[in-house]
N, CA, C and O atoms as a Tinker XYZ file with bonds, in Angstrom:
   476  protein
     1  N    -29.220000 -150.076000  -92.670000    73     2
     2  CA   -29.179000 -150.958000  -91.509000    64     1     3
     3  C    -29.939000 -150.278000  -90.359000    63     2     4     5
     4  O    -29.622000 -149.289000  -89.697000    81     3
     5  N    -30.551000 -150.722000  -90.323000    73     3     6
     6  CA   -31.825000 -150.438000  -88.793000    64     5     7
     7  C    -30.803000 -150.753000  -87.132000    63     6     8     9
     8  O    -30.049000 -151.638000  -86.728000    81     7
     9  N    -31.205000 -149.798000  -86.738000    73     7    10
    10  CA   -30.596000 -149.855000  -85.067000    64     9    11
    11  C    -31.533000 -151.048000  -84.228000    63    10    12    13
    12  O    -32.739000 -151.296000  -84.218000    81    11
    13  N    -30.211000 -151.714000  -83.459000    73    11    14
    14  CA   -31.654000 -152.729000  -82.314000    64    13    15
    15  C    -32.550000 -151.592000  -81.797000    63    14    16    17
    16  O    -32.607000 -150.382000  -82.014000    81    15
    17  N    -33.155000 -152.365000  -81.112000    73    15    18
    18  CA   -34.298000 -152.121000  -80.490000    64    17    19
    19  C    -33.733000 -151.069000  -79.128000    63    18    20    21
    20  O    -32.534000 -150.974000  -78.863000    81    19
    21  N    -34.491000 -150.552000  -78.586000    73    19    22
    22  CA   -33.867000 -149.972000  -77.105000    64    21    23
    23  C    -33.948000 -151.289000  -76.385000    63    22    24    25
    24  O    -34.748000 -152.032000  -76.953000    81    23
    25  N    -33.276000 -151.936000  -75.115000    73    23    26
    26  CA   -33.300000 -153.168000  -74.186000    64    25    27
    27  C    -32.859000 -152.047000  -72.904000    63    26    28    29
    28  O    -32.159000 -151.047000  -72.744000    81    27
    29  N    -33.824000 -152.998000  -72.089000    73    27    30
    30  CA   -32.819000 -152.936000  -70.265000    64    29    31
    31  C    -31.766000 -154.015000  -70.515000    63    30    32    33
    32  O    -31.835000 -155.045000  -71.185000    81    31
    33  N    -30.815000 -153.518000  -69.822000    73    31    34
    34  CA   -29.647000 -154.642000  -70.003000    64    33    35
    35  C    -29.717000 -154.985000  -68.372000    63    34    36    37
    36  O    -29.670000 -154.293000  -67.355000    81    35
    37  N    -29.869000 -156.561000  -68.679000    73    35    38
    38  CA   -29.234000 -156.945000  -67.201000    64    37    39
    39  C    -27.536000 -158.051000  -67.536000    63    38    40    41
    40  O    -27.175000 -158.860000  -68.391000    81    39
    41  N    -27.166000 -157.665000  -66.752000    73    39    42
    42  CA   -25.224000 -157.735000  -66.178000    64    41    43
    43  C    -25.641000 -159.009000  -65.627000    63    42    44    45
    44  O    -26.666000 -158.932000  -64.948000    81    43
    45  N    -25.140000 -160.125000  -65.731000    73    43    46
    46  CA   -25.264000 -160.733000  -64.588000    64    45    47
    47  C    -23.858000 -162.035000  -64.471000    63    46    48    49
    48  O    -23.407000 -162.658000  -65.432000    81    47
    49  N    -23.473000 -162.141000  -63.226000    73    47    50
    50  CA   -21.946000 -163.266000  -63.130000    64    49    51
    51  C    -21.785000 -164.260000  -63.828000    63    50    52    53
    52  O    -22.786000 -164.926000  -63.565000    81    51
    53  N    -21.192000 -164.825000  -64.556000    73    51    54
    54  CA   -20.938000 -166.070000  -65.029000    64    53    55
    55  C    -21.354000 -167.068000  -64.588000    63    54    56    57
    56  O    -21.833000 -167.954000  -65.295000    81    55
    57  N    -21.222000 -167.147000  -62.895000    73    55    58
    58  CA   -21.729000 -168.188000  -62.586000    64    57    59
    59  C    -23.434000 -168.394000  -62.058000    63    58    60    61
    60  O    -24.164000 -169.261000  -61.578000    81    59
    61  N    -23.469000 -167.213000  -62.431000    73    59    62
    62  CA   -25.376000 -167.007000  -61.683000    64    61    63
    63  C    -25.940000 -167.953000  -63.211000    63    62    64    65
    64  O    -25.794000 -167.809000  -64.425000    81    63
    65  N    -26.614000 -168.913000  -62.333000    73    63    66
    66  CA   -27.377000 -169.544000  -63.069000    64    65    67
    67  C    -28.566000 -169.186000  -63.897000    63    66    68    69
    68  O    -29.299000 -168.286000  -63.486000    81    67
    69  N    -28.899000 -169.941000  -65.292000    73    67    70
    70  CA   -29.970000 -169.104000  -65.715000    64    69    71
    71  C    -31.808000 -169.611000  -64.795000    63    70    72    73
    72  O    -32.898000 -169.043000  -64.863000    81    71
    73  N    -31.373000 -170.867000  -64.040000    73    71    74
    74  CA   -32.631000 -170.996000  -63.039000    64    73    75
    75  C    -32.361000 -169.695000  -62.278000    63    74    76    77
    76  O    -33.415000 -169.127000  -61.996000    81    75
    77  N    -31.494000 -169.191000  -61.951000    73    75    78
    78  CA   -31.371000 -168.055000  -60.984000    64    77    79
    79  C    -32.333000 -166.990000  -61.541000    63    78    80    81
    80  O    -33.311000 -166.621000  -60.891000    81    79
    81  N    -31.963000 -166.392000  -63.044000    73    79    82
    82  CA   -32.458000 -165.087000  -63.229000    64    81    83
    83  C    -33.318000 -165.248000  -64.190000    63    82    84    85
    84  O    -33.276000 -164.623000  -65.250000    81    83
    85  N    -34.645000 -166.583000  -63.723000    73    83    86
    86  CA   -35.437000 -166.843000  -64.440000    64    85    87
    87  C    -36.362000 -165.987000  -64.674000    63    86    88    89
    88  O    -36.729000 -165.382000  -65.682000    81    87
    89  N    -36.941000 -166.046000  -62.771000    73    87    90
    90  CA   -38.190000 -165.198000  -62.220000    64    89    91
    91  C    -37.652000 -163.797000  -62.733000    63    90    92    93
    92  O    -38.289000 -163.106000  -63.528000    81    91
    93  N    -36.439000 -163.447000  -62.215000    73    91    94
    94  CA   -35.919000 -161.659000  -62.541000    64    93    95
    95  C    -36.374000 -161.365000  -64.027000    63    94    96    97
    96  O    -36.882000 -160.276000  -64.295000    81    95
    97  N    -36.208000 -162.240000  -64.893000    73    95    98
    98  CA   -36.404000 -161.830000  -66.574000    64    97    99
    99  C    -38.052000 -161.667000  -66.403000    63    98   100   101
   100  O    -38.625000 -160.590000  -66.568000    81    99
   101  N    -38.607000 -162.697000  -66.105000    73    99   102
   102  CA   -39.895000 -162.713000  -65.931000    64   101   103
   103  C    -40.776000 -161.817000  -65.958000    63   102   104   105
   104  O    -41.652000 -161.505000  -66.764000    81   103
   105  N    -40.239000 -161.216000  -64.397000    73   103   106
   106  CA   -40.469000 -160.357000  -64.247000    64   105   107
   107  C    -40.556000 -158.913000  -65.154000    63   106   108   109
   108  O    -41.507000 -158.133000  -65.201000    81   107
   109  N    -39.555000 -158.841000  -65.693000    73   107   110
   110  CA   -39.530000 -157.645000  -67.079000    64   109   111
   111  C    -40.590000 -158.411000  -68.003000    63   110   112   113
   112  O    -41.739000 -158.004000  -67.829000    81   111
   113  N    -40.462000 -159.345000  -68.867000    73   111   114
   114  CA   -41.534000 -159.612000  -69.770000    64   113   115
   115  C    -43.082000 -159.409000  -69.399000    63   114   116   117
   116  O    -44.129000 -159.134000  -69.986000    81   115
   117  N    -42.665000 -159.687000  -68.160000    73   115   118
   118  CA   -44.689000 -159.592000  -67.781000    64   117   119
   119  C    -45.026000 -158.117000  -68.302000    63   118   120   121
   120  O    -46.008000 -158.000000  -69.034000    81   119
   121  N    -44.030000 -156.616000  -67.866000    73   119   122
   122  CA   -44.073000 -155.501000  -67.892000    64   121   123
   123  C    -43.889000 -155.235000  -69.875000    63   122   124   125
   124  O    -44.322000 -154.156000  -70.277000    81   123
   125  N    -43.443000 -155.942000  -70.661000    73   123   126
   126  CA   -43.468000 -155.694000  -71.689000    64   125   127
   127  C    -42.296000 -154.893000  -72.345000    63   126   128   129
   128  O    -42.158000 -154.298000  -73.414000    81   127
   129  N    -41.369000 -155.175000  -71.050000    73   127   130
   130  CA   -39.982000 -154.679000  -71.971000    64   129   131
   131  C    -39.077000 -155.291000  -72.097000    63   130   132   133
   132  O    -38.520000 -155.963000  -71.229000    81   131
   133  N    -38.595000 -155.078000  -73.889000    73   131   134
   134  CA   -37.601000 -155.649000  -74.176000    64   133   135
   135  C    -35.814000 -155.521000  -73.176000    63   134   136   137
   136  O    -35.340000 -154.420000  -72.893000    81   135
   137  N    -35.197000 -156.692000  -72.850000    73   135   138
   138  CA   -33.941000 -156.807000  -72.181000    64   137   139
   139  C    -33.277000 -157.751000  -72.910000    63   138   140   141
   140  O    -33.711000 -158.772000  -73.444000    81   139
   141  N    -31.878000 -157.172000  -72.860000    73   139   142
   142  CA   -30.664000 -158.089000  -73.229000    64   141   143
   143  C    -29.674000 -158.629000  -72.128000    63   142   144   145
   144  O    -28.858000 -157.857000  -71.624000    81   143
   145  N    -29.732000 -159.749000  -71.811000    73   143   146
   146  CA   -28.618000 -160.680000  -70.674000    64   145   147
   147  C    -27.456000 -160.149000  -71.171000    63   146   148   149
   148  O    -27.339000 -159.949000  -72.380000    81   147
   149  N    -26.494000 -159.872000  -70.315000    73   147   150
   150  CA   -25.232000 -160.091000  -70.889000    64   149   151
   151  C    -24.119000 -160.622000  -69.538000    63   150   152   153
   152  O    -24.070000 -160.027000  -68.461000    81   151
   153  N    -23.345000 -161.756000  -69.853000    73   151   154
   154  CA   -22.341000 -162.346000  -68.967000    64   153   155
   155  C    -21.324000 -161.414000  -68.907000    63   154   156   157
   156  O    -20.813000 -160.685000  -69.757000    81   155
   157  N    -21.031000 -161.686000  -67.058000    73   155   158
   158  CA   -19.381000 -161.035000  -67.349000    64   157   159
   159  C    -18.759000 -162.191000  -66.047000    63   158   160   161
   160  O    -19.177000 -163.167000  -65.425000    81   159
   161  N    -17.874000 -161.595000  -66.107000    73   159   162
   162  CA   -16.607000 -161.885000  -64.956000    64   161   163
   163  C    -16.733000 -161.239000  -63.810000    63   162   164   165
   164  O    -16.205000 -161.697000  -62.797000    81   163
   165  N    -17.445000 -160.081000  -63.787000    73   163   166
   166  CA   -17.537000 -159.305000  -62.518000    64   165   167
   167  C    -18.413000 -159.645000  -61.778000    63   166   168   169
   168  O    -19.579000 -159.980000  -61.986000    81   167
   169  N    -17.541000 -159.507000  -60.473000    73   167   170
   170  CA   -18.356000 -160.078000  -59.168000    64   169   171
   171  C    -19.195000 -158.795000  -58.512000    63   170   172   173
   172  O    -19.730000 -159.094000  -57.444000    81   171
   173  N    -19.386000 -157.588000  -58.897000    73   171   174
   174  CA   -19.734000 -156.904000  -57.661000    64   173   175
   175  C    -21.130000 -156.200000  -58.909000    63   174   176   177
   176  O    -21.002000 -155.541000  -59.941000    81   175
   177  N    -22.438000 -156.755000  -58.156000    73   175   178
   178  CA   -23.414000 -156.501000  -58.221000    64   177   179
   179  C    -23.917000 -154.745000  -58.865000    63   178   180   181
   180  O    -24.761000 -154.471000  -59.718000    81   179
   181  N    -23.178000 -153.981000  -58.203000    73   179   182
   182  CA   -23.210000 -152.800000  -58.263000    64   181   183
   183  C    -22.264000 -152.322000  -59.403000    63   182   184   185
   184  O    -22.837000 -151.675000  -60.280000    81   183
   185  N    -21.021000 -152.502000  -59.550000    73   183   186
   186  CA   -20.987000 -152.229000  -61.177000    64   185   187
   187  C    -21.590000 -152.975000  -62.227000    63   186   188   189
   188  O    -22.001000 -152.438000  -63.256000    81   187
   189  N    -21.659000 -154.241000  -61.992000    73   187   190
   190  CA   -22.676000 -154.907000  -63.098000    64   189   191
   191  C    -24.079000 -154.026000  -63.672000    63   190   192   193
   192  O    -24.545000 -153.986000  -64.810000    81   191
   193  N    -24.576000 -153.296000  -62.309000    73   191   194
   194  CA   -25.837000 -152.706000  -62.593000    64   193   195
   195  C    -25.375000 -151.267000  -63.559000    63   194   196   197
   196  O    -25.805000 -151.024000  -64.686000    81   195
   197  N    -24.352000 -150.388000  -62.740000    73   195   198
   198  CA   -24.106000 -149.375000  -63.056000    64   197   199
   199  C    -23.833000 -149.262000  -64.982000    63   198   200   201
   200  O    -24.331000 -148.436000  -65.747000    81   199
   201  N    -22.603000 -150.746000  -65.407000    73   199   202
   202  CA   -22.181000 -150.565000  -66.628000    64   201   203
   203  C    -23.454000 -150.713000  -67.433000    63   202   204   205
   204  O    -23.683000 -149.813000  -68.241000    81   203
   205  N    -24.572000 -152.010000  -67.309000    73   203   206
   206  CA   -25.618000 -152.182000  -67.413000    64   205   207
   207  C    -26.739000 -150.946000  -68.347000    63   206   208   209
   208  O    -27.258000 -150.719000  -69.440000    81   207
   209  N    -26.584000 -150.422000  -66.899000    73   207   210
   210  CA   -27.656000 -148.985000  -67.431000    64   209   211
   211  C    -26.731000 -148.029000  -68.258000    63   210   212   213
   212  O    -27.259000 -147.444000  -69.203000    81   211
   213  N    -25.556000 -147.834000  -68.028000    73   211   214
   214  CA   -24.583000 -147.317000  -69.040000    64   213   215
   215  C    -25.045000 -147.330000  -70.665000    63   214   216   217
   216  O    -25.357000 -146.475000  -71.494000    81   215
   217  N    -24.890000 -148.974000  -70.632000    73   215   218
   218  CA   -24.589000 -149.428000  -72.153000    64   217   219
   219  C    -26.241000 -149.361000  -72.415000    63   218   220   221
   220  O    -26.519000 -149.244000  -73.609000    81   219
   221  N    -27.324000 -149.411000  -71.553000    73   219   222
   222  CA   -28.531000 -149.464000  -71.984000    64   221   223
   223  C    -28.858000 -147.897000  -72.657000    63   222   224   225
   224  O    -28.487000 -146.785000  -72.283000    81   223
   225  N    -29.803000 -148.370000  -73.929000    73   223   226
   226  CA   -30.345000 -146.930000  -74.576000    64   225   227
   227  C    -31.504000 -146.620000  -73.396000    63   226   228   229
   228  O    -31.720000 -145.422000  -73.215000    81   227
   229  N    -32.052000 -147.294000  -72.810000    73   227   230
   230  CA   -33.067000 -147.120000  -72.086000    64   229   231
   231  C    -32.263000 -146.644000  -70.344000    63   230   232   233
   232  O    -32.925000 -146.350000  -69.349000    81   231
   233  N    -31.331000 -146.673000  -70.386000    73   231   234
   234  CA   -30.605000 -146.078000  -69.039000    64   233   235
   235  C    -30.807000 -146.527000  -67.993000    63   234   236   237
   236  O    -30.753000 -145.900000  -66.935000    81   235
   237  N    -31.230000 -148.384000  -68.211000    73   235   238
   238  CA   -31.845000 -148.820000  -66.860000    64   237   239
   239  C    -30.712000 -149.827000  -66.668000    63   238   240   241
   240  O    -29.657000 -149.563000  -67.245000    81   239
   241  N    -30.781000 -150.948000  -65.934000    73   239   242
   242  CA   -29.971000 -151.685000  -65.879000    64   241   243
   243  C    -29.929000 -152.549000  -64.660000    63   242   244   245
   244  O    -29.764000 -152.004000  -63.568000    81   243
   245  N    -30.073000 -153.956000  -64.753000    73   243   246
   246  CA   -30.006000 -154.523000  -63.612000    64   245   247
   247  C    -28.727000 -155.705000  -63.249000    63   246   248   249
   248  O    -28.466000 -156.476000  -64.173000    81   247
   249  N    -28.085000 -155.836000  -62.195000    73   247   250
   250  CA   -26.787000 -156.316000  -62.313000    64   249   251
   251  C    -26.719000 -157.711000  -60.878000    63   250   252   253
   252  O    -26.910000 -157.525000  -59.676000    81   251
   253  N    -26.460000 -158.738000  -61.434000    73   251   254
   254  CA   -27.053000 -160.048000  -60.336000    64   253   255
   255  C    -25.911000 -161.061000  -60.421000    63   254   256   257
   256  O    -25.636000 -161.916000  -61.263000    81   255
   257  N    -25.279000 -160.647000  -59.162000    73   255   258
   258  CA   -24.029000 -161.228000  -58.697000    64   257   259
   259  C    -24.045000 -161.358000  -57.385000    63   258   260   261
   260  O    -24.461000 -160.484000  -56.625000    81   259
   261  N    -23.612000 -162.408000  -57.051000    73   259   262
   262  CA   -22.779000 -162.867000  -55.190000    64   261   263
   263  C    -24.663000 -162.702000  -54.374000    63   262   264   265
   264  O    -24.775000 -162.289000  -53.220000    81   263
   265  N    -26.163000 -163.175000  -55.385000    73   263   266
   266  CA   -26.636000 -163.332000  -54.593000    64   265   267
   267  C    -27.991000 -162.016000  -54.343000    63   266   268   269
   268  O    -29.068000 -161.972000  -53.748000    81   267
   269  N    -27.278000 -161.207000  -55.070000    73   267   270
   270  CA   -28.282000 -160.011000  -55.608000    64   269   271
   271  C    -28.809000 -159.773000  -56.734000    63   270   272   273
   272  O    -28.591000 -160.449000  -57.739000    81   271
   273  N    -29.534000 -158.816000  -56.683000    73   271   274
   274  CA   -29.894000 -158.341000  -58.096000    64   273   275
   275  C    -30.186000 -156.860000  -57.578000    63   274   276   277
   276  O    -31.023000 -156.613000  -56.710000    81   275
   277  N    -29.251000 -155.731000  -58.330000    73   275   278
   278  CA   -29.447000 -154.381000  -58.815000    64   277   279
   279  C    -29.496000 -153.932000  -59.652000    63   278   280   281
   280  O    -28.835000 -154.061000  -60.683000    81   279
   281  N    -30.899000 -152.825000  -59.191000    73   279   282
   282  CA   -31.256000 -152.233000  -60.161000    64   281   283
   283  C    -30.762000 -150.326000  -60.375000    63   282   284   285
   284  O    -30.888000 -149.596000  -59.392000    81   283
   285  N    -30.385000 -149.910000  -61.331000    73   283   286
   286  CA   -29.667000 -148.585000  -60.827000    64   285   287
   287  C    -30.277000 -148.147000  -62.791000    63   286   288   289
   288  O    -30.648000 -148.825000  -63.749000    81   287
   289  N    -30.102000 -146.931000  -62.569000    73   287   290
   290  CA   -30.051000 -145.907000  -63.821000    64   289   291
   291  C    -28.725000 -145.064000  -64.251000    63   290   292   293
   292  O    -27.808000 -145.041000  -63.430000    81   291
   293  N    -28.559000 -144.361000  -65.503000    73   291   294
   294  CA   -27.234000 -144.585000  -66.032000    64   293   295
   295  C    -27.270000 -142.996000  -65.113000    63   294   296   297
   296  O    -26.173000 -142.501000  -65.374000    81   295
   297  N    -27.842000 -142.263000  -64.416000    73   295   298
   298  CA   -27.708000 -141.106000  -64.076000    64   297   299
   299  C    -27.382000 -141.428000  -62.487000    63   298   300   301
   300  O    -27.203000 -140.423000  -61.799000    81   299
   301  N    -27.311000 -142.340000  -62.011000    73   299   302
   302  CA   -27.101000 -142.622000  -60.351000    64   301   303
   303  C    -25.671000 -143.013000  -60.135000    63   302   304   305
   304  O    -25.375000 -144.084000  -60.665000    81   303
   305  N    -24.506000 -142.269000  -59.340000    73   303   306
   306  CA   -23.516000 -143.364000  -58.936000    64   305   307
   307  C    -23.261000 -144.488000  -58.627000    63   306   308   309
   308  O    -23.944000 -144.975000  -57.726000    81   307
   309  N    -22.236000 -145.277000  -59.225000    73   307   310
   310  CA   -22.678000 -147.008000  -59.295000    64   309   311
   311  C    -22.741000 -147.074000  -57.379000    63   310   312   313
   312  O    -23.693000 -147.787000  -57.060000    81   311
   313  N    -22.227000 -146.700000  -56.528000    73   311   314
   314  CA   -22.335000 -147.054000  -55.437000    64   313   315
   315  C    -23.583000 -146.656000  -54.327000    63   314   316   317
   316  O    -23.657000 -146.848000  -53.113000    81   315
   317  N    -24.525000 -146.018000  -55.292000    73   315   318
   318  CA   -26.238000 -145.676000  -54.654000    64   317   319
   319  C    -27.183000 -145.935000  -55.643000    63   318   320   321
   320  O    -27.826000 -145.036000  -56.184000    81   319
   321  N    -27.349000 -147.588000  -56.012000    73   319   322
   322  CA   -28.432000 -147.731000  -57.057000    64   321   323
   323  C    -29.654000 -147.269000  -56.302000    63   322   324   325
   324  O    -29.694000 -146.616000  -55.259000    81   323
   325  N    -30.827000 -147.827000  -57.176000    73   323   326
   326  CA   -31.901000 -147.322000  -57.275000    64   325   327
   327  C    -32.970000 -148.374000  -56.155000    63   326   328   329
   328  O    -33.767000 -147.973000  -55.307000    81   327
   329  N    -32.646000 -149.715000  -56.510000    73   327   330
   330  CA   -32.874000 -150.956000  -55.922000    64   329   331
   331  C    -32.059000 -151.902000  -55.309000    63   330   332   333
   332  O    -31.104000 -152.239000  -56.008000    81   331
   333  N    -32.114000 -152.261000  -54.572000    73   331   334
   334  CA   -30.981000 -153.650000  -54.065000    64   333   335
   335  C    -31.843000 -154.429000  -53.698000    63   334   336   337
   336  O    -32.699000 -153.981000  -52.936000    81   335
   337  N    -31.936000 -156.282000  -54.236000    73   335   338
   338  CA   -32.670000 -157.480000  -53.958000    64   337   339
   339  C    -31.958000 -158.268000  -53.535000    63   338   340   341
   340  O    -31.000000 -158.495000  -54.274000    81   339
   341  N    -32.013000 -159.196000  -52.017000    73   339   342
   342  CA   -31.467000 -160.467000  -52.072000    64   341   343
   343  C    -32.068000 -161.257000  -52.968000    63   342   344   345
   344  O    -33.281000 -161.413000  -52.821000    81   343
   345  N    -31.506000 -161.823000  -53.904000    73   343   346
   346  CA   -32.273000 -163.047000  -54.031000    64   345   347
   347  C    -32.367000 -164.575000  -54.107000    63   346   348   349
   348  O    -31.450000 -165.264000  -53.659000    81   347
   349  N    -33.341000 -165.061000  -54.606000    73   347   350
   350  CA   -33.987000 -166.317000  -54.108000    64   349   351
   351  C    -34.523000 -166.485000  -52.808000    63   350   352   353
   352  O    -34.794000 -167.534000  -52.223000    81   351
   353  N    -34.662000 -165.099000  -52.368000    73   351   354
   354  CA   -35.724000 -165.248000  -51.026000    64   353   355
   355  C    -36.971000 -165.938000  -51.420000    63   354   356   357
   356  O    -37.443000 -166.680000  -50.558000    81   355
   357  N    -37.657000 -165.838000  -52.640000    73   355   358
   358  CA   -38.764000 -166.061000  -53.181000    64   357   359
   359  C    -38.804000 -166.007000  -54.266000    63   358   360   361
   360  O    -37.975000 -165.311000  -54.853000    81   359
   361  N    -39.546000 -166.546000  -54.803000    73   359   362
   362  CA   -39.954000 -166.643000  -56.783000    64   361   363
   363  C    -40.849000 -165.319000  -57.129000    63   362   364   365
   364  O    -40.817000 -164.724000  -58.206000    81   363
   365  N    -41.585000 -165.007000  -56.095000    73   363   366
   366  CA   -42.520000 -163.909000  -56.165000    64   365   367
   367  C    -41.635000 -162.445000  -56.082000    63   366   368   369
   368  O    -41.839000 -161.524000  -56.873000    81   367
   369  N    -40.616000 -162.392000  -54.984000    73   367   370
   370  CA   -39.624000 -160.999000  -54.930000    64   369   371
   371  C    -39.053000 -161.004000  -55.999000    63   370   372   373
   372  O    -39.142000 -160.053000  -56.776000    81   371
   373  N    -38.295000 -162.169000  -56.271000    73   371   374
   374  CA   -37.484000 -161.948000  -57.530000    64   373   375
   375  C    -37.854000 -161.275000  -58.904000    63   374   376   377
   376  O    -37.182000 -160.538000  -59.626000    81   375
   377  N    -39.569000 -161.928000  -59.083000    73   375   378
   378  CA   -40.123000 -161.898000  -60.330000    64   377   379
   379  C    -40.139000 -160.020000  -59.909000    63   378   380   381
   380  O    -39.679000 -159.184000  -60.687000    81   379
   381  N    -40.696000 -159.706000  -58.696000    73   379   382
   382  CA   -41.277000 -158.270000  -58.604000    64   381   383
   383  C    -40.068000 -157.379000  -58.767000    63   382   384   385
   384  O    -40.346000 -156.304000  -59.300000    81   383
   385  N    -38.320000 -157.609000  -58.324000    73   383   386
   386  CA   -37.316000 -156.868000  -58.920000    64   385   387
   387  C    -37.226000 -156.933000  -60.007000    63   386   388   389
   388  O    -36.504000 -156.010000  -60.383000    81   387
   389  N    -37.723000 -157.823000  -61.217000    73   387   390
   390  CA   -37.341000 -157.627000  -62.582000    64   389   391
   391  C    -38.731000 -156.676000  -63.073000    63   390   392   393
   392  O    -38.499000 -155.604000  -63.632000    81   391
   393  N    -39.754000 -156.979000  -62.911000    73   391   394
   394  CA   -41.019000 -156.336000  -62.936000    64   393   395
   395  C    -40.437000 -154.481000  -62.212000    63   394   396   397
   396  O    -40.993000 -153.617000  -62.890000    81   395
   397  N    -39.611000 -153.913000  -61.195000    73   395   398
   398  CA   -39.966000 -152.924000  -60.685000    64   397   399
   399  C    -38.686000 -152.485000  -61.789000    63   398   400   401
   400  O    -38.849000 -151.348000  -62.231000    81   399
   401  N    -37.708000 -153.043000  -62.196000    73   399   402
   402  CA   -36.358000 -152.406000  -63.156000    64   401   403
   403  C    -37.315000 -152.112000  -64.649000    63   402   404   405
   404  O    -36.704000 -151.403000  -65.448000    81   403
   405  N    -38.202000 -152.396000  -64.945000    73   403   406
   406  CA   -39.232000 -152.392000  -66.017000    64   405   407
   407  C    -40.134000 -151.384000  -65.936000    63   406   408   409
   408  O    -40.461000 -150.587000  -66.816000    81   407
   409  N    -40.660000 -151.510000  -64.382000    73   407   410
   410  CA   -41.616000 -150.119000  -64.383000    64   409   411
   411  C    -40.884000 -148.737000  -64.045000    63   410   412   413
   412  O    -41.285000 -147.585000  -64.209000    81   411
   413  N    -39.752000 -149.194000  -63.550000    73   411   414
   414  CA   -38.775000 -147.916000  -64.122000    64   413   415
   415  C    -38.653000 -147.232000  -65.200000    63   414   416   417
   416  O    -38.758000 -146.016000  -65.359000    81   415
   417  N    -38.375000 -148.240000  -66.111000    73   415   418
   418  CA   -38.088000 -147.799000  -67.806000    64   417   419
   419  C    -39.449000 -146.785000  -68.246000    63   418   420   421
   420  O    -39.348000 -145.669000  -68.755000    81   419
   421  N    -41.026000 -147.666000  -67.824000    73   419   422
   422  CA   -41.775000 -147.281000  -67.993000    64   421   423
   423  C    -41.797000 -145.902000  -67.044000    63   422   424   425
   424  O    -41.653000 -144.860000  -67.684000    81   423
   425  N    -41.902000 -145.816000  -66.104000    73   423   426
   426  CA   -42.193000 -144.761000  -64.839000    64   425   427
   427  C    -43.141000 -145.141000  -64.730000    63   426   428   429
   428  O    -44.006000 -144.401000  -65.199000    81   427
   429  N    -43.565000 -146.234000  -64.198000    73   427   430
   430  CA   -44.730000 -146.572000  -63.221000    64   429   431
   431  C    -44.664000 -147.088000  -61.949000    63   430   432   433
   432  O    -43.775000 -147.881000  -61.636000    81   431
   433  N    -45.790000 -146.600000  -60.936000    73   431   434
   434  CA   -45.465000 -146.473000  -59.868000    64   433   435
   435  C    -44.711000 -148.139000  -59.628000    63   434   436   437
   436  O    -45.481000 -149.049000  -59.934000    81   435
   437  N    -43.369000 -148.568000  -59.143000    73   435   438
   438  CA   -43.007000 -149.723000  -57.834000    64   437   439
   439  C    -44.224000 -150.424000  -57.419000    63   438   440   441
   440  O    -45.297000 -149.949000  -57.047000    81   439
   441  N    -43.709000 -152.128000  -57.606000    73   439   442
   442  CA   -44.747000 -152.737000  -56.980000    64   441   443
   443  C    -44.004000 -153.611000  -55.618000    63   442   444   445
   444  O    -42.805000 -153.847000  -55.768000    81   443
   445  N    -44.509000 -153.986000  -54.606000    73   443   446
   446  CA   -44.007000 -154.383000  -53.566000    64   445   447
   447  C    -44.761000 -155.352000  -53.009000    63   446   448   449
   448  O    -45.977000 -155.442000  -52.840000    81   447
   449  N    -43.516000 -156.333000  -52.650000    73   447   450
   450  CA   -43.687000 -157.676000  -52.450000    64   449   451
   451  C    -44.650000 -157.766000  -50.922000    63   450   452   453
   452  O    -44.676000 -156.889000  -50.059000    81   451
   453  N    -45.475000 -159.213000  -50.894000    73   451   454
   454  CA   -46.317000 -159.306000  -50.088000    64   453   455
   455  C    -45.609000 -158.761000  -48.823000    63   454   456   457
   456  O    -46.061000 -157.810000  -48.186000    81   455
   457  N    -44.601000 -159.343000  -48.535000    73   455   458
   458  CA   -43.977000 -158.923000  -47.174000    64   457   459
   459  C    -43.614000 -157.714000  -46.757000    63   458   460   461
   460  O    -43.602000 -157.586000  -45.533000    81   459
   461  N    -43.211000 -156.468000  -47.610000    73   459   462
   462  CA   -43.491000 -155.625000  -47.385000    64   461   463
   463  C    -44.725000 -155.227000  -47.450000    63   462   464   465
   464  O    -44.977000 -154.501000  -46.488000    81   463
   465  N    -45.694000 -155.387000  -48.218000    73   463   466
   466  CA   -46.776000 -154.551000  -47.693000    64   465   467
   467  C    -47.818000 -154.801000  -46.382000    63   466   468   469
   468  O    -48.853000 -154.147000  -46.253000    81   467
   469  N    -47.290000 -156.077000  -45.217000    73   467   470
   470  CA   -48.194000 -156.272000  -44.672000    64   469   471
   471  C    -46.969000 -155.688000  -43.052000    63   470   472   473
   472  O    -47.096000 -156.137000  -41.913000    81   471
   473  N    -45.983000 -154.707000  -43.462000    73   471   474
   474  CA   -45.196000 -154.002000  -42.228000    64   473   475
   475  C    -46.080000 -152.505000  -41.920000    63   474   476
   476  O    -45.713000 -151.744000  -41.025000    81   475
């Protein structure tokens, strides 16, 4: 029996819609890494991320509840991830937090949304 694959796991609330964490997935596929969704009950963004990168072989993990999306690694305390996104500010931020939890996995440099780069 063959092991899955390595995945980023993203956590995300029961009630977060999958229009919600369309762009966020997106975002990872554009980057070319494999992720596994997984539902829970938990409301707080930040353990979602933390268990996330836990259970991930790849140690990444992104967690999208009450309105966020975090991104944290299984080596960071769940209460200082790596990333924090509002989202649905935009289709473009969103896509770029699932895209930057990806170039994590990879280690490539963070990409940043128009609005930050024109401060």
């Amino acid at each position: 029996m063959t092991e899955p694959r390595p995945t980023l796991n993203v956590a995300a609330h029961d009630r977060v819609s999958d229009a919600a964490l369309t762009q966020v997935l997106l975002g990872i596929e554009e980057e070319g890494v494999p992720y596994l969704v997984q539902r829970s009950t938990e409301l707080n963004p930040l353990g979602l991320a933390h268990d996330a990168a836990v259970s991930s072989r790849l140690g990444v993990g992104v967690g999208i509840s009450l309105d966020y999306a975090v991104v944290t690694t299984d080596k960071l305390c769940e209460d200082r991830p790596y990333l924090a996104h509002h989202l649905g500010v935009s289709p473009e931020a969103d896509r770029i937090i699932g895209s930057n939890a990806a170039r994590l996995v990879k280690r490539l440099p963070l990409r940043l949304a128009e609005t930050e780069r024109s401060h």
